[in-house]
N, C-alpha and C positions, 0 to 999 in steps of 0.2 A: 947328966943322964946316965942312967947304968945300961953297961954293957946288953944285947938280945939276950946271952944266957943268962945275967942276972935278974932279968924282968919277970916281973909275972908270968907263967903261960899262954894266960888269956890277951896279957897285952903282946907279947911278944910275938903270939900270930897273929892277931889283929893289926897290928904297925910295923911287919918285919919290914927292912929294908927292899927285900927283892920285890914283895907286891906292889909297896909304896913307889919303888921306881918303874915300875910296871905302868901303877897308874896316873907316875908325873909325865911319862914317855908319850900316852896316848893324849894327858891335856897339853903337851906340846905340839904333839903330830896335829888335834885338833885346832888349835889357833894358829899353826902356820899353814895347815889348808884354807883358812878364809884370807892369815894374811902376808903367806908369801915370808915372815919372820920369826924368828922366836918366841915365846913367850915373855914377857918380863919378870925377872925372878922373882919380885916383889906378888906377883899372880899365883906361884906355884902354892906360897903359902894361903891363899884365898881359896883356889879352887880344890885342892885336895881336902879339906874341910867338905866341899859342898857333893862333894862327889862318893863321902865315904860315910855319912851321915843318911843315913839310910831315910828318916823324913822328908828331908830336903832334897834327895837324890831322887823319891818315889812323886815327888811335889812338883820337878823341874817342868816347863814347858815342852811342847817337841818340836818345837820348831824355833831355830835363831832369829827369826823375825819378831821373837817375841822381845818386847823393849825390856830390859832386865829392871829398869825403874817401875815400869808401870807392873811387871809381876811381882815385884817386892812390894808394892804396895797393896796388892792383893795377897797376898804372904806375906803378913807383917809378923806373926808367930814364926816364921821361920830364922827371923832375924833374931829372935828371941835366945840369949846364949852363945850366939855365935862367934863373937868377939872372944869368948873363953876359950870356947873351944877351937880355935884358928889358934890362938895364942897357944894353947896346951897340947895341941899338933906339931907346932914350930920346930921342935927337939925331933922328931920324927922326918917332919920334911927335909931337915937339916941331910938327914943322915941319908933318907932318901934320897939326895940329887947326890951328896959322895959316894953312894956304891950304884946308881946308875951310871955315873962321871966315871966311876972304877970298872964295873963291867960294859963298857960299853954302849947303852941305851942312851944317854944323855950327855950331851957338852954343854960347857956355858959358853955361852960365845962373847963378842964383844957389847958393848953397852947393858951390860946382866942382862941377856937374854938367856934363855935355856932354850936348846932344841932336841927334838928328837933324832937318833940320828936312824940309818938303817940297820934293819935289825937281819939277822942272819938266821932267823926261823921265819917263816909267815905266820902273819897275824891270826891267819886261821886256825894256825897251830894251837897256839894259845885261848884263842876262845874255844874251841873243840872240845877241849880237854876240861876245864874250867866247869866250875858247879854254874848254877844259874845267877846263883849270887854276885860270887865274883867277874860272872860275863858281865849284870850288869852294869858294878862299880865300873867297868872298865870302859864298857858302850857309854854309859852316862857323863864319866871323864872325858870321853874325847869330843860327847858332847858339850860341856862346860870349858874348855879348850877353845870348839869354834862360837862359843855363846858370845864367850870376852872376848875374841878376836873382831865382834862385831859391836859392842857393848859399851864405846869410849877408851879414855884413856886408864892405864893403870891405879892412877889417883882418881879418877869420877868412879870409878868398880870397887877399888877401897872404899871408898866415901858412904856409896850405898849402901855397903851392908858394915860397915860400923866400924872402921876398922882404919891403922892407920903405918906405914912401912915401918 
């Protein structure tokens, strides 16, 4: 993968490291408020897909009671691609949990977990300031955060949507 400044400009602000770990921070904060742990890393690569894909982010349920099975089976187009695209994010989320890991926002803990840790602006800070767009990437990620904190195990949330560590 080439360095941010070799990249495209389009890609290179669309995948930069600081947003990406912006928005692995908030799908971790979001699954350790349902469950008290970190995320599993194996998740970071699932849900930051679903959260930055604008379809599927504008398609999500609103509420975590929603069975993530039975809404993929009513969103079966949403499935559609997605295994590519998880995969062709990979190089992105990589980089993303190393310069969250580096500034702060993110540790791995033990059993690959990822958590959030505490952040030293508030949160409001950051949404405030934020276009509407990227508030919603971010409200949407911490919603996908506490979805799969309720949604099974890391392997049954792989499973569903096509995908495999």
């Amino acid at each position: 993968m080439s360095s941010p400044v070799e990249r495209p400009q389009e890609e290179a602000c669309l995948f930069n490291p600081a947003f990406l770990g912006l928005e692995l921070w908030f799908i971790a904060a979001g699954y350790s408020e349902q469950t008290g742990k970190g995320i599993p890393f194996e998740l970071a690569f699932v849900a930051l897909p679903l959260s930055l894909h604008r379809s599927t982010r504008e398609a999500l349920p609103h509420s975590i009671r929603t069975s993530l099975a039975a809404w993929l089976e009513d969103n079966t187009d949403l499935r559609v691609g997605f295994p590519d695209r998880a995969r062709g994010l990979a190089p992105f989320v990589r980089e993303a949990i190393l310069f969250g890991s580096a500034h702060g926002l993110l540790a791995v803990a033990e059993r690959g977990r990822l958590l959030a840790l505490p952040m030293q602006r508030p949160l409001k800070h950051y949404l405030s300031e934020a276009t509407e767009e990227v508030r919603n990437c971010l409200l949407r990620a911490e919603f996908v955060g506490r979805w799969f904190g309720v949604s099974g195990t890391s392997t049954t949330i792989m499973s569903l949507w096509g995908v495999t560590p």
